[in-house]
N, C-alpha and C positions, 0 to 999 in steps of 0.2 A: 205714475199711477196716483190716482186722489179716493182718496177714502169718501165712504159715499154715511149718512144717518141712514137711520132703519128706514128715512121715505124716499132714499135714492137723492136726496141733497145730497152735494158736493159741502164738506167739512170744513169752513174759512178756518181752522187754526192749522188744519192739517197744509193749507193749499199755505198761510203765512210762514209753516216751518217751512215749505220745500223753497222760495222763491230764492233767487243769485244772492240777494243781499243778506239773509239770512242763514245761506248753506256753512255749514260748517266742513270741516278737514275730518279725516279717519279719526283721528284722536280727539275732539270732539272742539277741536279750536279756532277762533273765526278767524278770517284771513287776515284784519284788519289789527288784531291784536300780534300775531306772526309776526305781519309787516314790523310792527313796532316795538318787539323783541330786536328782530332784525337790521332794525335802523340804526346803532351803535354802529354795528359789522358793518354796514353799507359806506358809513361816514368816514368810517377807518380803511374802506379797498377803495373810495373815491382818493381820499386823502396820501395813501401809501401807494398805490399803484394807476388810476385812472389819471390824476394830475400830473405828477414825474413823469407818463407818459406821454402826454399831451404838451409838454412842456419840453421835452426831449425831441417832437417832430419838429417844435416853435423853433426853438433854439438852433437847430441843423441848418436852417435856412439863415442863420448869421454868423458872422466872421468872428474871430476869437477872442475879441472882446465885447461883443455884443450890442453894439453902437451902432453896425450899418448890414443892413438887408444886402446876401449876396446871391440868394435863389439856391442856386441847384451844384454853386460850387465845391461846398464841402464835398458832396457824392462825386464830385467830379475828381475831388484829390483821391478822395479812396479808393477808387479804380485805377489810379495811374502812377499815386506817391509808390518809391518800391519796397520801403516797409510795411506799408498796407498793402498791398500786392503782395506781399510775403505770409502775410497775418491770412489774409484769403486763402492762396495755395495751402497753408497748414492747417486753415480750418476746414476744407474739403477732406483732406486725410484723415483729420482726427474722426469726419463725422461716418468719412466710409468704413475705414480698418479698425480702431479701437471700439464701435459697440460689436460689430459683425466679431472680433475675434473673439472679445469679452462673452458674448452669448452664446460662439458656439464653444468655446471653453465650458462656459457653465453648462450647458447642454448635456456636453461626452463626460463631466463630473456626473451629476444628474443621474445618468445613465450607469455609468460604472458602479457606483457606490450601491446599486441595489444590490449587483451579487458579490459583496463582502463583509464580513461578520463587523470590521470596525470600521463600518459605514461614518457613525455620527462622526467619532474622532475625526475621519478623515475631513468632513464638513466642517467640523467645529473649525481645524488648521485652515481650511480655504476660506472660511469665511472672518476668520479674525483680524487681517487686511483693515477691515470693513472697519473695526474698532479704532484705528489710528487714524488722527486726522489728515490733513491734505499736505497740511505743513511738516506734522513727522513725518511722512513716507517722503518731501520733499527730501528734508536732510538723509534719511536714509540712505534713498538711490543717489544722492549726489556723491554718499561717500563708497557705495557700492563701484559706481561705475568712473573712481578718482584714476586719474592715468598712472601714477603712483604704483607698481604692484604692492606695494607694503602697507598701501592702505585700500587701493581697491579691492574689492571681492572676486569681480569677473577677472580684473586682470591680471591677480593673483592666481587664479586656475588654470587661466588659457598661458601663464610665463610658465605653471608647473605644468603644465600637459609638454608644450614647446621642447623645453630644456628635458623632460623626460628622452626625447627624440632627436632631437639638436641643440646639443650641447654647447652655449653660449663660452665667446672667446672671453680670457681673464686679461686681457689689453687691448681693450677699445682705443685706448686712447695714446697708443705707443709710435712711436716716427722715430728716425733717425736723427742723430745729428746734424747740422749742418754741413760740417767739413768733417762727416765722418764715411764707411767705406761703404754707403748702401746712400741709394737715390730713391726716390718713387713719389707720386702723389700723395695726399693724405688719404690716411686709408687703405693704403695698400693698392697691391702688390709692392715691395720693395728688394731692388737688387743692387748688388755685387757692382760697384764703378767699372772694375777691370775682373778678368775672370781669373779662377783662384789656380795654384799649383799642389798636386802633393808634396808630402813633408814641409809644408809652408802655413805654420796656423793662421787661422783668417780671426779676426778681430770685429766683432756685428754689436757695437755699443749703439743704445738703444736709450730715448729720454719720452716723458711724458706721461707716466701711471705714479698716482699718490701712491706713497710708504705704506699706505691703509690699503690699498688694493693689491698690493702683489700676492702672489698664491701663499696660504699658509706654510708651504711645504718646501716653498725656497731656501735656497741656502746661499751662500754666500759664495757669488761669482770664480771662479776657477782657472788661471791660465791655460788654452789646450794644450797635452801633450802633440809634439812631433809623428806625425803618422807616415812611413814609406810609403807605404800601399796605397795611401789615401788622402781625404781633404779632412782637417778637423779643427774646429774653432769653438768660440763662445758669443753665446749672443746675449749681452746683459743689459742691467739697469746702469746706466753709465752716468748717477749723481747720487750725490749724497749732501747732505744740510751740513754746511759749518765745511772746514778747509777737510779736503781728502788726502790722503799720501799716492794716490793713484796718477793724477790729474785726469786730462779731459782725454779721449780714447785710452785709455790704460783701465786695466782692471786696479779694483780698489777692493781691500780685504771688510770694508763694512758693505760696499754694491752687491743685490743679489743676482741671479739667473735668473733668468725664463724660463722656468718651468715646465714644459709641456708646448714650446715654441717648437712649430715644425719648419724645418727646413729642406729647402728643394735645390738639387743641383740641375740646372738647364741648360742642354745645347740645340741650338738650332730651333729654339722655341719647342722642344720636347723635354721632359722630367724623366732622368737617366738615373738618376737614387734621390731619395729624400732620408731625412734622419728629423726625431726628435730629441729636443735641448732637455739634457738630464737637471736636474732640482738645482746645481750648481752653472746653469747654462752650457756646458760645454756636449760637444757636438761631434760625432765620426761618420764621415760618406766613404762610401768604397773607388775602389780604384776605377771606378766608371766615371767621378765628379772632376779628375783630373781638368784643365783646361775649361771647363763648364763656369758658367756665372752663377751666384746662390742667388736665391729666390725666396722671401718670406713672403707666403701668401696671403693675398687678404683674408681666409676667412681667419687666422690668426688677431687679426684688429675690427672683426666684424663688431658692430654694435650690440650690449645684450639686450635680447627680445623683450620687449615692456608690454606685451594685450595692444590694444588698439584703441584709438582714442574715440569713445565712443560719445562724447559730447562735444566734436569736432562741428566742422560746419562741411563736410564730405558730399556731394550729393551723391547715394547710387544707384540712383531709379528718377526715367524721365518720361512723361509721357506728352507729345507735340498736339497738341489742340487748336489748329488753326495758326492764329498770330499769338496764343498765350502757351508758355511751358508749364506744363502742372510738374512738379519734381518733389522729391522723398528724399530730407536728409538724414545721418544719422542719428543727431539729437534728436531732431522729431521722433524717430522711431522709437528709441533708447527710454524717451519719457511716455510712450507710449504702453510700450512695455510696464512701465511702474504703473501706468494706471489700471490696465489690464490684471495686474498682481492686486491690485485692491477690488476690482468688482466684478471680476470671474466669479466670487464666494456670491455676493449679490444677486447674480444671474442665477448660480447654481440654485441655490435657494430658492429661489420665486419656480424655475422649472422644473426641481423637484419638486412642488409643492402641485404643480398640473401633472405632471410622472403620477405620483397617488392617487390623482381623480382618473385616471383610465380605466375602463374596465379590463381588467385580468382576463375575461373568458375572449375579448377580440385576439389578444395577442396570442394565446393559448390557442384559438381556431387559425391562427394565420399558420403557424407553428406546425398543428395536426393536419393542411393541406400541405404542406413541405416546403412552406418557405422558410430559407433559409435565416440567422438573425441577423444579417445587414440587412437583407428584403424586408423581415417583420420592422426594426429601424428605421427603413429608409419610407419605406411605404404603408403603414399603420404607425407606429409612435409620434415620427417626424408631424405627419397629416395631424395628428388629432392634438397635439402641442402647439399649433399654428397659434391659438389666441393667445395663449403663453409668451410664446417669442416673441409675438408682436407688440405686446407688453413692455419686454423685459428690452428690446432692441431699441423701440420708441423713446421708453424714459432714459437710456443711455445715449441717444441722439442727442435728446435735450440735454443731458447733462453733459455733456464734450463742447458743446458749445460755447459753453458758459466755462470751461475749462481757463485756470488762470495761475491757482497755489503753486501746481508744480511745475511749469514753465519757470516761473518765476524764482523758484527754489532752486532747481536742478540743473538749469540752463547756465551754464557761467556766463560772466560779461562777454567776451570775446565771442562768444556762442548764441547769446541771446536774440538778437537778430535774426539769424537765421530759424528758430526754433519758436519766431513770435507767432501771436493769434490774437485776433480780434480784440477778446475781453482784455487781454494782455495791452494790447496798444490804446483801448478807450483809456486805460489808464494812463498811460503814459502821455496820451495827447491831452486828457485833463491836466495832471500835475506836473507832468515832466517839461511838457512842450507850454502848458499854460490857454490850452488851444480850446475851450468849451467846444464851438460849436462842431470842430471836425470828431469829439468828443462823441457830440448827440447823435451825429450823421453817424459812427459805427454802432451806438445804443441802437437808433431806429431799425439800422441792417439787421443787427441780431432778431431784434424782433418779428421780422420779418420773416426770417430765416425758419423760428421756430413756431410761426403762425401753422407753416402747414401742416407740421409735424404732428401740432396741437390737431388740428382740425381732423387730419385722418387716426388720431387717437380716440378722438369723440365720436368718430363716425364711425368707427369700430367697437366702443362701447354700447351706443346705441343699437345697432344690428345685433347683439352678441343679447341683449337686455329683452328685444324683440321677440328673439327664439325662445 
């Protein structure tokens, strides 16, 4: 519109304000001064990010020290070496399972926390994660998930659930003697050379448990008395440090008993009595053991139960893809796991934060037609939290990517490898290997990687900005 003088002349200063060169911004700032506020920032994203990138494509196309043009063979390693191959397979996992669990974790937080009185508290704990860097929660779960029970945490629970229900043996590491009256594998079972007689005490001298490990409650090895009825012996510690008065198959007054050693009498490959070795080792079967071989059985020497090694290189999930195996190792998941424990509270947060903008009266109308609350959940919360999630999913995408502190931390040597990823290995092919340009060739891939992710975040801002 152009302003007109009282004789219907068109106003030259009004038509000079309106023209392009002249228009100003909402805040009353011409473009050209903008521009030049901005010009710093622009100097410092060309300089920080537009050139390293650009220099990153250059460099991919050259061999590892950067002396001779080799095309396209960097990309050709990364698709075929099997530690990039490795780093691949792990960075598909981290990008599907750690934001999807992370999100919907935060999610059913989100959710629950509305109807409980110590809602914040409980956010505050989920989200304090978030406050510890990448490097302490490293060490943290390293020491969490150590195969140790005495220092790990997990393996410390799953040893005391274990031994709550099966009860670990106090001689793992017990065997006979050589030239003494019992044969067997290591490890057990162990029997009887020749099969025993009533009234004839049997002698089950035993080597191989430290002084420090025998039962507290042992006492000191015992001769068996003579039994008519029956078979009875002792089955002991058959050494002692420094010269013995016993010698070697002889009971010796400082050697203890076996404690809680069961023993089995067997004929025909069937168990006709068994008996347990009292504090002093010694031992009574009834007149059914007569002519029978004794029998200590393996779970006697069983191993005790340690938790499981959860930074192993195990695979226990595979999925066949043509010519490539996608696969799931324990490490992976394990450090998974710790990341999930840091930005569950993240998630929680941002989706609580769209949980508040709902209006109260849909869920309340869904409720007074009679749906039930997984229906009002599944089919009004779910629905109307969409931009949310895609939100909170998106930048967890991008940020697993880029995934490198805790691999790094958590993954032992022996392990590492199997538990590698992308950001993990540009490193290592820069400094470890010395390798720049197969270096640039995984820089480029990531970038790539997280082009689209970018793009359908912006193109979902944009709609979202529309309405």
């Amino acid at each position: 519109m152009t302003s007109a003088t009282g004789g219907g002349t068109p106003d030259p200063g009004a038509a000079a304000a309106t023209s392009p060169r002249n228009r100003k911004s909402v805040t009353g700032t011409r473009k050209s001064v903008a521009g030049l506020f901005l010009l710093p920032a622009l100097i410092l994203l060309g300089a920080l990010v537009v050139y390293p990138i650009g220099y990153s494509v250059i460099r991919s196309f050259f061999n590892a020290s950067g002396g001779s043009f080799i095309g396209f063979d960097n990309y050709e390693t990364l698709f075929t070496r099997e530690d990039t191959k490795a780093a691949i397979n792990n960075n598909i996992w981290w990008v599907v399972l750690a934001p999807t669990v992370a999100t919907a974790l935060g999610l059913i937080f989100a959710v629950l926390t509305e109807r409980i009185r110590w809602a914040t508290a409980f956010k505050l704990v989920v989200f304090m994660p978030m406050a510890i860097s990448m490097l302490a929660a490293g060490i943290i779960f390293r020491l969490v998930y150590d195969q140790d029970p005495e220092k790990g945490a997990v393996n410390a629970v799953m040893t005391g659930v274990h031994d709550t229900f099966a009860e670990s043996s106090a001689f793992p590491k017990a065997h006979p003697r050589p030239n003494g009256a019992l044969a067997g594998k290591s490890g057990g079972p162990f029997l009887t050379k020749e099969p025993v007689r009533a009234g004839t005490p049997v002698l089950l001298p035993l080597v191989g448990v430290a002084a420090d490990q025998m039962p507290k409650d042992a006492k000191p090895a015992k001769a068996p008395a003579a039994g008519k009825a029956g078979v009875t012996g002792t089955v002991w510690q058959d050494f002692t440090l420094g010269k013995g008065a016993g010698g070697l198959n002889k009971i010796d007054a400082t050697e203890d008993g076996y404690l809680g050693m069961r023993v089995e009498a067997v004929k025909d490959g069937k168990v006709v009595a068994s008996a347990t070795a009292a504090a002093d080792g010694t031992f009574a079967l009834p007149a059914e053991a007569d002519g029978s071989q004794l029998r200590l059985p393996a779970a006697n020497f069983k191993e005790p139960y340690n938790g499981a090694d959860w930074l192993g290189d195990k695979k226990f999930f595979t999925v066949h893809l043509g010519g490539f195996d996608l696969y799931l190792n324990i490490v992976t998941t394990s450090i998974m796991v710790a990341y999930v424990w840091m930005w569950a509270g993240f998630a929680m947060v941002l989706i609580g934060a769209g949980l508040a903008g709902i209006p109260r009266e849909l869920l309340e109308a869904a409720r007074v037609d009679g749906a039930s609350e997984w229906q009002v959940f599944r089919r009004v919360t779910v629905p109307l939290l969409a931009p949310v999630l895609a939100v909170v999913l998106v930048t967890l995408m991008i940020n697993v990517l880029k995934i490198f502190d805790l691999i790094f931390i958590i993954a032992p040597g022996a392990s590492q490898d199997d538990a590698n990823v992308l950001a993990l290995q540009l490193y290592r092919s820069a400094f470890s290997e010395d390798n720049e340009g197969l270096a640039s060739a995984i820089a480029v891939l990531l970038l790539l990687l997280v082009i689209p992710v970018m793009w359908f975040n912006m193109r979902r801002l944009r709609r979202e900005t529309r309405r």
